[in-house]
C-alpha positions as CSV (number, residue, x, y, z in Angstrom):
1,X,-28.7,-45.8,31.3
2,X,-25.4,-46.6,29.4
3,X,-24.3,-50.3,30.5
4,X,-20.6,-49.6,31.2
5,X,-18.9,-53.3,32.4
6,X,-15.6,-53.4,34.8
7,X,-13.8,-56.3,33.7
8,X,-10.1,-57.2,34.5
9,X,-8.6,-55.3,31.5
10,X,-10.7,-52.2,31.4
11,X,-14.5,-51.2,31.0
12,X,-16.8,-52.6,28.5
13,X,-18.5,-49.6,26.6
14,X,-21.0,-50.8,24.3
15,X,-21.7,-48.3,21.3
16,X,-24.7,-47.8,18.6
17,X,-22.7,-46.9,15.7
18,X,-24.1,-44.9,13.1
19,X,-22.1,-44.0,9.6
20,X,-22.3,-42.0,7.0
21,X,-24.2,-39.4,9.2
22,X,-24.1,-35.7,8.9
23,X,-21.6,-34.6,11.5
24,X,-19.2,-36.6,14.1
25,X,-20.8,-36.7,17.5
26,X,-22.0,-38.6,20.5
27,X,-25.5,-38.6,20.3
28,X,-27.0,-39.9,23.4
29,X,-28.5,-43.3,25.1
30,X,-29.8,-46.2,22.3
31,X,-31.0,-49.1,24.4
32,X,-28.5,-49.0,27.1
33,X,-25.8,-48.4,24.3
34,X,-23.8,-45.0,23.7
35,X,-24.8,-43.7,20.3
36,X,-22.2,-41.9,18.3
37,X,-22.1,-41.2,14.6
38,X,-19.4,-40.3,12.3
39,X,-19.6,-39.1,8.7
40,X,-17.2,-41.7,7.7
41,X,-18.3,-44.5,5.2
42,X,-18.7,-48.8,7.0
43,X,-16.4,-49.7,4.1
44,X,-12.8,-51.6,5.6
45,X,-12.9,-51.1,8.9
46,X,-12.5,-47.0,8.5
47,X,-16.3,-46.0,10.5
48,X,-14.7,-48.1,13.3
49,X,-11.6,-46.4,12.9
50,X,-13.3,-43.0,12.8
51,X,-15.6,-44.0,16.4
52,X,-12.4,-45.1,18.1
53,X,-10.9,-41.5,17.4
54,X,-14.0,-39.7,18.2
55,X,-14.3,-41.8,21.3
56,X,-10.9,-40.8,22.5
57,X,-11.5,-37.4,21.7
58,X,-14.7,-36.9,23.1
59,X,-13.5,-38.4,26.4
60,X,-10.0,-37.1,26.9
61,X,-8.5,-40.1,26.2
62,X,-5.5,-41.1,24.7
63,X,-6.7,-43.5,21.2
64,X,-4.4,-46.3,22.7
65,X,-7.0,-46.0,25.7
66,X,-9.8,-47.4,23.2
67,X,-10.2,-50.9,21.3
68,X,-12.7,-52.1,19.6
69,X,-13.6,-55.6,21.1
70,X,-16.6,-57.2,19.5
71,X,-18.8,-55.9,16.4
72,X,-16.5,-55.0,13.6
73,X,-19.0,-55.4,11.5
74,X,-22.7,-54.8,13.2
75,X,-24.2,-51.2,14.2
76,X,-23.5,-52.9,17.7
77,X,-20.2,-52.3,18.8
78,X,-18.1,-53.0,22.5
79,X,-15.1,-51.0,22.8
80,X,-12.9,-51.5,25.1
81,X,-11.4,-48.8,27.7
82,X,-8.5,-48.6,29.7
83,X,-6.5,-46.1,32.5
84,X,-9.6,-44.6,33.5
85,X,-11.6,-45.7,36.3
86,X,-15.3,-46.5,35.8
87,X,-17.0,-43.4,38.0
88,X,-14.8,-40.9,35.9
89,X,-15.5,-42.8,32.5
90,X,-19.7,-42.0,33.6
91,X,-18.7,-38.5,34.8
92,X,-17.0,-37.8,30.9
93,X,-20.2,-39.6,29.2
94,X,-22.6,-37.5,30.9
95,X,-20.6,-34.4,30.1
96,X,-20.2,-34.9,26.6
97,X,-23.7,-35.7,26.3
98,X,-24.8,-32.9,28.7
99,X,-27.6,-35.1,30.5
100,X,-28.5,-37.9,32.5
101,X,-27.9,-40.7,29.8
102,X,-26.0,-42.9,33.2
């Protein structure tokens, strides 16, 4: 299960990032993280930049929805996510991923 976190600003969504991968996709569950892969190099920031965009466009979201909060630099990432309330956040994970990842 993917450990989403309600804080006061938004949910907590912690990501497995993996660059320089084939294709752009959300993968599935990697120890209670969301694993999503971009084809985009981890040089300055632009695999981050890629996830955050893939993010909003996997889940409907508008990019200034999405902020990357720890992990700029780690596989382990926490992005941050706002105007969307938890249950429907799960409800657009599990879609995208078409299975019971929550």
């Amino acid at each position: 299960m993917i450990q989403l976190e309600q804080t006061s600003e938004g949910i907590l969504l912690p990501v497995q990032a993996h660059a320089r991968a084939r294709k752009n996709a959300l993968v599935g569950n990697h120890a209670s993280r969301l694993k999503v892969s971009v084809r985009q190099a981890p040089e300055k920031g632009k695999a981050n930049v890629a996830i955050a965009k893939l993010l909003a466009n996997s889940l409907g979201l508008r990019p200034s929805q999405i902020e990357l909060r720890s992990g700029s630099t780690s596989t382990k990432k926490v992005f941050l996510v706002t105007g969307i309330d938890l249950t429907e956040l799960r409800v657009r994970i599990s879609t995208c991923l078409d299975d019971d990842a929550l």
